[in-house]
N, C-alpha and C positions, 0 to 999 in steps of 0.2 A: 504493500500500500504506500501509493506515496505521499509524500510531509514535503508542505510548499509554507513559506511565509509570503502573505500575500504581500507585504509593503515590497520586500526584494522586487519579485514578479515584476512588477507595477513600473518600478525603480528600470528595472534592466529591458523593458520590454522596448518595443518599436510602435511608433504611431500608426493605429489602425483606424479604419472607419469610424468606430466604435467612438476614438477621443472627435477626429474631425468634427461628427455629427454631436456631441456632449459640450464641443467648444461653438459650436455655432449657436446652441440654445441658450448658453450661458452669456454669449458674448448681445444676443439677443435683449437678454432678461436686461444687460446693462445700459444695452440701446438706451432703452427706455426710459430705464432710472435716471441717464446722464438729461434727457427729453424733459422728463417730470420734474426735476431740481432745477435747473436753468431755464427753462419756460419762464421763470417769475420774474427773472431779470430783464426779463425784454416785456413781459408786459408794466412793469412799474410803471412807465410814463404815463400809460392809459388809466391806469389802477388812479392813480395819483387826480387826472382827472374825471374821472367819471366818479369819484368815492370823495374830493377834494383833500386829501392824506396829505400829511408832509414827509419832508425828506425822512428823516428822523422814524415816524411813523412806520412808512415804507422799509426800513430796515428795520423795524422790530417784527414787523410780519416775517421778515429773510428768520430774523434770530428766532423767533415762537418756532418756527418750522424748526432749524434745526436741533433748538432742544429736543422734537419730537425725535429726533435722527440719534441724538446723542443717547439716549432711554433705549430706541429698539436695536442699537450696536452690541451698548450694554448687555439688554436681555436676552438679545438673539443670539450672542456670539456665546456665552455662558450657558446656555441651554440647550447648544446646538446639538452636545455630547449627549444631554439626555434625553430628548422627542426626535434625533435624527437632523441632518443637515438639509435633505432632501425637504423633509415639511416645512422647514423651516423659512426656507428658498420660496416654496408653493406661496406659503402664508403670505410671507412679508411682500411679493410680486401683487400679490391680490390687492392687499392694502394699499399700494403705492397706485398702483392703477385706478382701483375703484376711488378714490378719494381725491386723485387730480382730475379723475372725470365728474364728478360730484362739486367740487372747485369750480367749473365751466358755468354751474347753474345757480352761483352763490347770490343773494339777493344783497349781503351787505357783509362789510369787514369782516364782523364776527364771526357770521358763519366760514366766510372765505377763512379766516384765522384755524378754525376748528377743522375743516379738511385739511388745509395743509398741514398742520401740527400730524395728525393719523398719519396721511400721507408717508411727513417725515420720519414715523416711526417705521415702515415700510422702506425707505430711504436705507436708514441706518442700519436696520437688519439683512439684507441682503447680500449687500458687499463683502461682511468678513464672512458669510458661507459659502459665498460662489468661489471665494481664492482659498478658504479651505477645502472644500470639496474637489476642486479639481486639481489643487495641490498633490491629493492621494489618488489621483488617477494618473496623472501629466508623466511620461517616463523624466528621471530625474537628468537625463542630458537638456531636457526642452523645455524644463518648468519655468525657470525664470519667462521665457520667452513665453509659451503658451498664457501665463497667467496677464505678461501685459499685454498682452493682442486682446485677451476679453474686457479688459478693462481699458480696453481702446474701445470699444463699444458706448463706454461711458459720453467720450467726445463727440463721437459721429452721432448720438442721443442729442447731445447740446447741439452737433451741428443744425442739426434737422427742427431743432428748437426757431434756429436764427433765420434759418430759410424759411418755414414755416412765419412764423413772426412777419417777415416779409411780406411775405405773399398774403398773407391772410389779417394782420391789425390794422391795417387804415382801410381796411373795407368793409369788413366784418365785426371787429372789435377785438378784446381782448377772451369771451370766452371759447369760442373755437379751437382753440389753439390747446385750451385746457381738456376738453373732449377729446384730441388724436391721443393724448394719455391714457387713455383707456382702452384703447386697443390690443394689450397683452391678455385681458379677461375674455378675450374670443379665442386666444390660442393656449389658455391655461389647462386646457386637458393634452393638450399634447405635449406639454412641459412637464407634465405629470408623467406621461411616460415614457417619456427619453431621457429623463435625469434620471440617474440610478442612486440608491443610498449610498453613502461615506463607507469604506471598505471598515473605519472603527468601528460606527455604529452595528453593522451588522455583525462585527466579530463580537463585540459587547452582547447583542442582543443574541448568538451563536446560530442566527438565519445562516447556516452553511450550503443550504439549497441555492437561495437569493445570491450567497458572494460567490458559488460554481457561478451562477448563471451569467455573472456579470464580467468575472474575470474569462470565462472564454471567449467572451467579446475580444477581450485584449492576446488570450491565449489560447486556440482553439482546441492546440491537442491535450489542453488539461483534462485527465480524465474526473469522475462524477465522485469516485469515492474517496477523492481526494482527503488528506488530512493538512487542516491547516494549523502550522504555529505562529506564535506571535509573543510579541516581547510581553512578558507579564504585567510588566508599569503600565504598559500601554491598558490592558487590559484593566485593571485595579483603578487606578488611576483617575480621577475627575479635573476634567480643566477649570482648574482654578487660577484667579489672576494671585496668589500666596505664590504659584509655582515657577512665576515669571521672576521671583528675585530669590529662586534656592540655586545653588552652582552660580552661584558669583554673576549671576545673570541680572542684578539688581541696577547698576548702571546703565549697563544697554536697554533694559526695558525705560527706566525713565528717559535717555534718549532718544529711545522709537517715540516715545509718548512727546517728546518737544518736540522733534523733526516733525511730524505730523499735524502738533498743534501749530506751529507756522508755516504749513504747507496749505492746511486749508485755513489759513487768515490770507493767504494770497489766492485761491482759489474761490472764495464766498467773496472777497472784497470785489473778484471781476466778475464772476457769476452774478451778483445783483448790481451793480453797480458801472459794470464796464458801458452800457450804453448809454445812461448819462452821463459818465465821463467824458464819453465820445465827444457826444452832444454839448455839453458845456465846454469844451474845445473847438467847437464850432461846425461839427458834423449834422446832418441829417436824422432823423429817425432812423430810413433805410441805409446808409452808411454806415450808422452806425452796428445795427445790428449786422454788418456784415464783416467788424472786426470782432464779434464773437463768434463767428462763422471760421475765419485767422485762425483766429483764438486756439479752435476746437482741431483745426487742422497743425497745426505747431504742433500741438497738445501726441498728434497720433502720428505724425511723421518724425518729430523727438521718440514717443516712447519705441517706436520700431527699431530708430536707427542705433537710440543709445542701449536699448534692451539686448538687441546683439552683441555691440560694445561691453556688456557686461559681463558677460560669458567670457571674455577675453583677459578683462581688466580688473574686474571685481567691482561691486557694486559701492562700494565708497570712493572709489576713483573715477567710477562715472557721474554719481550724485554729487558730490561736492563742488566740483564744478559746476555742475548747473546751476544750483544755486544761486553760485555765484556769477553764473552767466543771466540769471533770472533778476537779481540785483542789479545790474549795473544798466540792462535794459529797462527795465522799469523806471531807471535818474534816465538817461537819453530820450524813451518816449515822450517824455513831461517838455523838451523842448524841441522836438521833434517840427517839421514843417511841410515836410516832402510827405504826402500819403504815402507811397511806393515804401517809403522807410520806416513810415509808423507800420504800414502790413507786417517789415520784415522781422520789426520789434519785438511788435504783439506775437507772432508766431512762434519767437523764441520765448518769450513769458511762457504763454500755453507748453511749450517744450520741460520748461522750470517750474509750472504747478501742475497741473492738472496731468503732463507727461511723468514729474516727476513723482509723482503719488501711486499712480498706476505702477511704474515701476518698485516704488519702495515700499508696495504691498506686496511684491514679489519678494522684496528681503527680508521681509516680517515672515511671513509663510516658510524660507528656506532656512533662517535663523534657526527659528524654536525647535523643539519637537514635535511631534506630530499630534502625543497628546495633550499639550498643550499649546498647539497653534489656533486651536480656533479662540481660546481667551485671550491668546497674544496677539490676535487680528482684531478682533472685538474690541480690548480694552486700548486698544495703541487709535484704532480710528473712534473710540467714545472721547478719549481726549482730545484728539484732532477735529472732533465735535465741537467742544468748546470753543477752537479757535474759529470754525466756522457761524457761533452764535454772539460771538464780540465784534468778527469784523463788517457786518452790513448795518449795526446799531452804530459803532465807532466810524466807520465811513457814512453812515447818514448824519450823525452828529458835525462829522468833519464840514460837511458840503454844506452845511448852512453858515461856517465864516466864508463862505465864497471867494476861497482862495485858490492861487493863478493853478491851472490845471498839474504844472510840475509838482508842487506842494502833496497833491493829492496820491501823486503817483511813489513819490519818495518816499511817504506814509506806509505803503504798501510794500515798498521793497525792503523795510527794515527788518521785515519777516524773514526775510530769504535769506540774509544774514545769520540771522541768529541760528535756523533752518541748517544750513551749513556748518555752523559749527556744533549743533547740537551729532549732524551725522559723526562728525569727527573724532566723537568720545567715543561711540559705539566699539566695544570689544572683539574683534573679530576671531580672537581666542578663545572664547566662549562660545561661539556659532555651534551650530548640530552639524553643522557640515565640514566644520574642520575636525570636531571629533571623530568623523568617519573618514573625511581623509587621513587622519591618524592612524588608527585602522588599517588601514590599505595598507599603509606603510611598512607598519608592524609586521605584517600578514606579510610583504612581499620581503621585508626583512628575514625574515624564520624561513622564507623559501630557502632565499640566496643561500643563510647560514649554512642550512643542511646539503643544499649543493656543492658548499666547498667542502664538508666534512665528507662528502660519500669520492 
């Protein structure tokens, strides 16, 4: 009888149908989420006038929402271990959708306030399941890579925001736009059956029918009466955020947790805020929203190019500099003149937030362990919550001293600083992934040894 561990498996295998078709529903599910968070920033202008809101106001509705995000990170990433990642995914899709289409039909603030808050609870829960779940599928040569392709989903979601936006708020209004969010609730049964449970959950639950079923997806000739092992931690084990600071992991988790929090204070600051910027620069409506359009493309042709780059370089010598490539453009856009040049700015920003998150959810996910990655994706982006519930109240505050557009932007890049150096503490000695390159070494050390002894 044979004894397979399924993480090896998984680890060692070659990309089949099985991940393509797992990574397009996922990468889908982000679509949408990046659609439904960014949607708001483009209609604020209208929000503003049809409801007569102030600035100030306007980014308290961004921050309400994301406290709702910052709660279902929390409780979804911590839970995911015990009702399964798979439901969890199901759940928080549903809510996201149904509650931005329900947003579309709002009669007044409050209610519009009380959908999106739901919404963002939907928001916040989704994201650390979809990069833990396909964390434990992804063979481990492609993971970095496969997990920020799906989270390039997130941008192409915002894109379709800002074209949408376009084409449809000065003729229609603002709620239409809220409605095409609602569109993942037409294909949530077939979400249902092409995501497969978390290879832990079902080891946890010992469905060893369900993990044959799924793993021959990946490995066909596994036979039925397979026996699987698996590391006992993993088993026992509940992902607790206690377990992000045992093995000296205590620094880097507070780092993940700052890098994070000033990643989305650059991210929520352009997300609600980037089109009046624009605009108070001197752009158009429809111009404007066409640099979150920029925006959203930086955002996915950065994480492509640099996610490769990483696999080469390592992920602190790719991030660090963007950063800081993400600070310096942010001072240059503020005096910018030339459109042609703000596009190439803006592109690099999105490259440095919204590229850079996607990718540093992939360094969260390869860091940890496995059973404790989904508390260390959860609580690393509940924090990064935070920062994105200061910065649409702190930039709505800012915007009413009516100061010169660079002012505004400088504000924003001070994140990216600190962002930078917070990646910079991160322990890469403590990674899961250097203890198994350790490992290897060991193992290929005791070869050699007994080679020269025979």
């Amino acid at each position: 009888m044979n004894t397979v561990n399924p993480v090896d498996l998984v680890n060692q295998s070659k990309i089949k149908s099985f991940h393509y078709i797992l990574v397009i529903c996922l990468f889908f599910i982000m679509m949408f989420d990046g659609y439904d968070v960014v949607i708001y920033g483009a209609t604020v202008p209208l929000l503003k006038a049809d409801w007569g809101i102030s600035n100030i106001f306007a980014g308290a509705i961004s921050s309400y929402t994301t406290m709702g995000t910052a709660v279902g990170a929390v409780l979804f990433g911590l839970f995911a271990d015990r009702f399964g990642k798979k439901r969890i995914i199901v759940l928080t899709t549903f809510l996201f959708s149904f509650f931005t289409l329900l947003s579309g039909f709002a009669p007044s603030p409050l209610f519009f306030i009380i959908c999106r808050v739901i919404a963002g609870v939907g928001f916040g829960g989704v994201m650390p399941n979809i990069a833990a779940l396909i964390s434990e599928y992804a063979p481990a040569k492609h993971r970095a890579a496969i997990v920020s392709f799906i989270f390039c989903g997130y941008s192409v979601g915002a894109m379709s925001a800002s074209f949408s936006g376009q084409l449809l708020l000065e003729k229609f209004g603002w709620q239409p736009v809220y409605w095409i969010g609602g569109l993942p609730l037409l294909l949530l049964p077939f979400i249902v059956r092409i995501i497969p449970e978390s290879i832990s959950t079902l080891m946890k639950q010992k469905d060893t029918k369900s993990l044959v079923a799924v793993l021959r997806k990946i490995e066909p000739k596994l036979k039925e009466d397979v026996q699987f092992t698996y590391v006992e931690k993993e088993l026992l084990q509940k992902s607790s955020v206690r377990d992000l600071f045992k093995n000296k992991l205590g620094l880097s988790t507070i780092m993940f947790w700052l890098s994070c929090f000033c990643t989305f204070i650059l991210m929520y600051s352009l997300n609600t805020w980037l089109p009046t910027l624009m605009m108070n620069a001197g752009y158009d409506l429809k111009s404007s929203l066409l640099f979150v359009a920029v925006l959203q493309i930086g955002a996915i042709i950065g994480t492509m190019i640099f996610g490769n780059l990483i696999q080469f370089l390592g992920f602190k010598r790719v991030l660090i500099p963007l950063y800081l490539v993400g600070a310096l453009s942010l001072v240059l856009i503020g005096f910018s003149k030339n459109i042609y040049v703000a596009y190439g700015l803006i592109a690099l920003i999105g490259a440095a937030s919204v590229g850079l998150q996607n990718m540093s959810n992939a360094y969260v996910a390869e860091y940890y362990a496995v059973e404790v990655r989904a508390a260390a994706l959860g609580s690393t982006m509940a924090v990064g919550r935070i920062g994105s519930i200061v910065a649409p109240t702190y930039m709505g505050i800012l915007l009413t001293f009516n100061l010169q557009p660079q002012f505004n932007f400088f504000a924003i890049g001070i994140a990216a600083i600190f962002g930078a150096i917070a990646m910079g503490l991160i322990r890469e000695s403590r990674a899961n992934y250097a203890g198994e390159k350790e490992t290897a070494a060991n193992k290929v050390a005791v070869v050699q040894s007994r080679t020269k002894t025979v």
